[in-house]
C-alpha positions in Angstrom: -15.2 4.1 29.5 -11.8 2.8 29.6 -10.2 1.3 26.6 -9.4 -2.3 26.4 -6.4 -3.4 25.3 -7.3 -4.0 21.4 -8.7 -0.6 21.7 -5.3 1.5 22.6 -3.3 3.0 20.0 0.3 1.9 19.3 3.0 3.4 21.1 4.0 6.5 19.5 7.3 5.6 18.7 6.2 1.9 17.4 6.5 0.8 13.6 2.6 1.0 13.6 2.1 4.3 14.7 4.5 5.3 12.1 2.8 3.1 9.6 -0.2 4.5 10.5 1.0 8.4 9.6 2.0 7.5 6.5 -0.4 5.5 5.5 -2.8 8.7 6.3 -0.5 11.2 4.0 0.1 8.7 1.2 -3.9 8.3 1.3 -4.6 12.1 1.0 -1.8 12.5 -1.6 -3.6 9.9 -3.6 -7.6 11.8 -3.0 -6.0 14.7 -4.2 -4.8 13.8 -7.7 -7.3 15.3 -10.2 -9.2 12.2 -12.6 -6.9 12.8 -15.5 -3.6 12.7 -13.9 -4.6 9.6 -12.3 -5.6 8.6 -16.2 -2.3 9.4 -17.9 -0.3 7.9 -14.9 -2.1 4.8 -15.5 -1.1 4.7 -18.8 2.8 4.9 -18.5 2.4 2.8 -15.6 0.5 -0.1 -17.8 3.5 0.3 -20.5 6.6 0.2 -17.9 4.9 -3.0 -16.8 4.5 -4.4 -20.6 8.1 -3.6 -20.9 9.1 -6.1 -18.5 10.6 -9.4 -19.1 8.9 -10.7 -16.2 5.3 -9.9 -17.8 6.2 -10.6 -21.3 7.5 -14.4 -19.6 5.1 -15.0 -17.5 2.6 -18.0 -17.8 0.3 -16.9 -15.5 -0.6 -13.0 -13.6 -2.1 -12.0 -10.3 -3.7 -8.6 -10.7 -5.9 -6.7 -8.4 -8.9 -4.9 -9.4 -8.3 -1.2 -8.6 -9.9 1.0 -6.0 -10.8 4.1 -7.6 -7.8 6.0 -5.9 -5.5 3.4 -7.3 -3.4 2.4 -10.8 -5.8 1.5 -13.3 -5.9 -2.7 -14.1 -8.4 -2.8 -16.1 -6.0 -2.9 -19.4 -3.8 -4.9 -17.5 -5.9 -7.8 -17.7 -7.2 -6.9 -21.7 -3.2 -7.1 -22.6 -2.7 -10.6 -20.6 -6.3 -11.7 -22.7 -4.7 -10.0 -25.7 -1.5 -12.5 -25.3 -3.4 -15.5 -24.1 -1.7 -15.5 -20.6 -3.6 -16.5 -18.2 -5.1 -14.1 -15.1 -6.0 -15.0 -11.6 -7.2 -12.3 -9.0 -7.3 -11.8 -5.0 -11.1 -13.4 -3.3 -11.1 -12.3 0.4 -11.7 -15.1 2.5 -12.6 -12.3 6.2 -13.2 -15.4 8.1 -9.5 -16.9 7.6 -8.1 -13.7 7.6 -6.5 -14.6 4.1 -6.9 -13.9 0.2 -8.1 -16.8 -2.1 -7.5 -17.2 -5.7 -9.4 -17.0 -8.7 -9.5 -17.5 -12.2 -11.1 -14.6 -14.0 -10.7 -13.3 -17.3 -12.7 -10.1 -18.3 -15.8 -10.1 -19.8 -16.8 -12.3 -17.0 -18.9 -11.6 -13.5 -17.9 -9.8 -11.0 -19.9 -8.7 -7.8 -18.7 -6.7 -4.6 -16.5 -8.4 -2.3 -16.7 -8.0 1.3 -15.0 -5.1 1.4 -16.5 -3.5 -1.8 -13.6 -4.4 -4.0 -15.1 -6.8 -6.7 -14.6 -10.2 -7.0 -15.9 -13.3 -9.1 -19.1 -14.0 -7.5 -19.9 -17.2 -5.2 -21.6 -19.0 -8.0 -19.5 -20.0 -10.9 -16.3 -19.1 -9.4 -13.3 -21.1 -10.5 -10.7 -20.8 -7.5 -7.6 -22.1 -8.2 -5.3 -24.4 -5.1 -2.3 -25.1 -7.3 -0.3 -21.7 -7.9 2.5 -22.7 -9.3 1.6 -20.9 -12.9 1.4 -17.7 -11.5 4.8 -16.2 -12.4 3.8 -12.6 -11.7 1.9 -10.4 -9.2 0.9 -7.0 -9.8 0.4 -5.7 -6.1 -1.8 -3.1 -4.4 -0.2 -0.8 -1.9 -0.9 2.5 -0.5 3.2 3.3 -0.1 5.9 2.1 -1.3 10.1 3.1 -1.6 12.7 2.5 -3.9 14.3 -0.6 -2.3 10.6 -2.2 -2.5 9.2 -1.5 0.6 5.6 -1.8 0.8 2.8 -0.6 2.8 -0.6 -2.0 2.4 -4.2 -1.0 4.0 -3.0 -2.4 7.8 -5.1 -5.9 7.5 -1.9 -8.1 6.3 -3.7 -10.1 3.5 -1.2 -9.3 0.9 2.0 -9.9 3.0 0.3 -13.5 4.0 -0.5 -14.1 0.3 2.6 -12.9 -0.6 5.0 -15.3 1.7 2.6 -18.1 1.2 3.2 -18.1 -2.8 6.4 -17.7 -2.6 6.5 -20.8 0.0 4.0 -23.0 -2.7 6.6 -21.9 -5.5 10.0 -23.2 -3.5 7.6 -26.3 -2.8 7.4 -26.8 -6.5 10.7 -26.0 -7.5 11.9 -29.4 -9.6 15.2 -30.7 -9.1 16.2 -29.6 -12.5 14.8 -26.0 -11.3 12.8 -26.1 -14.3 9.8 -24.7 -12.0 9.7 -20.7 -12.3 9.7 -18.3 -9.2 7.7 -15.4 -9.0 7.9 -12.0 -9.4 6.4 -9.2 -7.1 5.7 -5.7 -9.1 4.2 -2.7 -7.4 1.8 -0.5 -9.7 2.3 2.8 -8.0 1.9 6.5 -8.8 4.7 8.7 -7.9 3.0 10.1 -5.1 2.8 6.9 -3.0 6.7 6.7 -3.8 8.2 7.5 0.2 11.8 7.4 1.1 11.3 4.4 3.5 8.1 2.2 4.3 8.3 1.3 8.4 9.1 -2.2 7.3 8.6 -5.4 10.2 9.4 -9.1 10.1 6.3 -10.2 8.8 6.3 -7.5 5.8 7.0 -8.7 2.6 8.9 -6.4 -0.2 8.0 -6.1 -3.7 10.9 -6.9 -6.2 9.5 -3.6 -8.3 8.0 -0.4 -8.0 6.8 1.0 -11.5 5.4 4.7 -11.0 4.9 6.7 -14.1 8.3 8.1 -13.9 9.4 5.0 -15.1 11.3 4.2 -11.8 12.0 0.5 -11.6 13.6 -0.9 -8.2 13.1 -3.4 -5.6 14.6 -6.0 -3.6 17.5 -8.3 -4.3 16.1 -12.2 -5.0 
């Protein structure tokens, strides 16, 4: 049977198909780190990203909850709780082809989202339409490099999230510019760290990559 046209592959020589390689090394880099390297890396990860003025300032934090692959988050959110800031985290909305946000703080519910990745459940959630506190997100990746490129699963919900805060911040910039913007950090372990993400209009940078080399870089605001 002959392919329709969603069904072909990208040309070889297009940003996807090279997206698409790396994604696939980066990936098997990642399954091949033992449980305890993944455990330690975590840890200097979570304390590079304590460090930061843009986490100790921040009123508000996006986090993601963690594949098992990826950083650990789990103390990330304990540490905002610990400092009364307040969290929100990703809901996937599959039939807008968009992330939602959510107010969660731990100790509450979670249940599998639609792709498996947990997420406050249906009932009781709290989703939040006015982002303007959230000063910092810590954003999931499978590659990244040192000017901040990033490379996500192929789906685009994070680039669309991304753009669109950043949008809803400049919207509620006051005149005085007494309205924060927002900060995009990368928790990444060294081996997702590449020497240049395939990078296209609608990508969005981070403006840091923290691995557990203690590498900070990223894009200029």
């Amino acid at each position: 049977m002959a392919r329709t046209t969603a069904e072909r592959p990208p040309p070889a020589d297009s940003p996807a198909a090279a997206k698409a390689v790396l994604r696939r090394e980066t990936l098997a880099r990642l399954k091949a780190m033992s449980e305890v390297d993944r455990r330690d890396a975590s840890a200097r990860i979570q304390e590079a990203l304590f460090r930061l003025p843009a986490f100790r300032n921040a009123r508000g934090v996006h986090c993601f909850f963690n594949l098992p692959i990826e950083v650990r988050t789990a103390p990330i959110f304990q540490a905002c709780a610990e400092r009364g800031i307040p969290t929100y985290v990703p809901v996937q909305i599959p039939a807008e082809n968009r992330l939602g946000v959510a107010r969660w703080s731990p100790g509450n519910s979670l249940a599998p989202g639609p792709l498996n990745i947990p997420e406050p459940p249906p009932e009781g959630r709290e989703w939040v339409r006015d982002w303007s506190a959230i000063d910092l997100v810590v954003v999931p990746g499978v590659a990244f490099d040192r000017r901040g490129g990033r490379l996500g699963h192929g789906k685009g919900y994070y680039d669309r999230f991304l753009a669109e805060l950043s949008q809803a911040k400049e919207w509620n910039r006051s005149p005085g510019g007494s309205t924060r913007g927002v900060e995009f950090v990368a928790a990444a372990f060294q081996a997702q760290l590449v020497p240049q993400v395939p990078m296209e209009d609608r990508d969005v940078p981070v403006h840091w990559v923290l691995t557990e080399s203690g590498d900070f870089s990223g894009y200029p605001r």
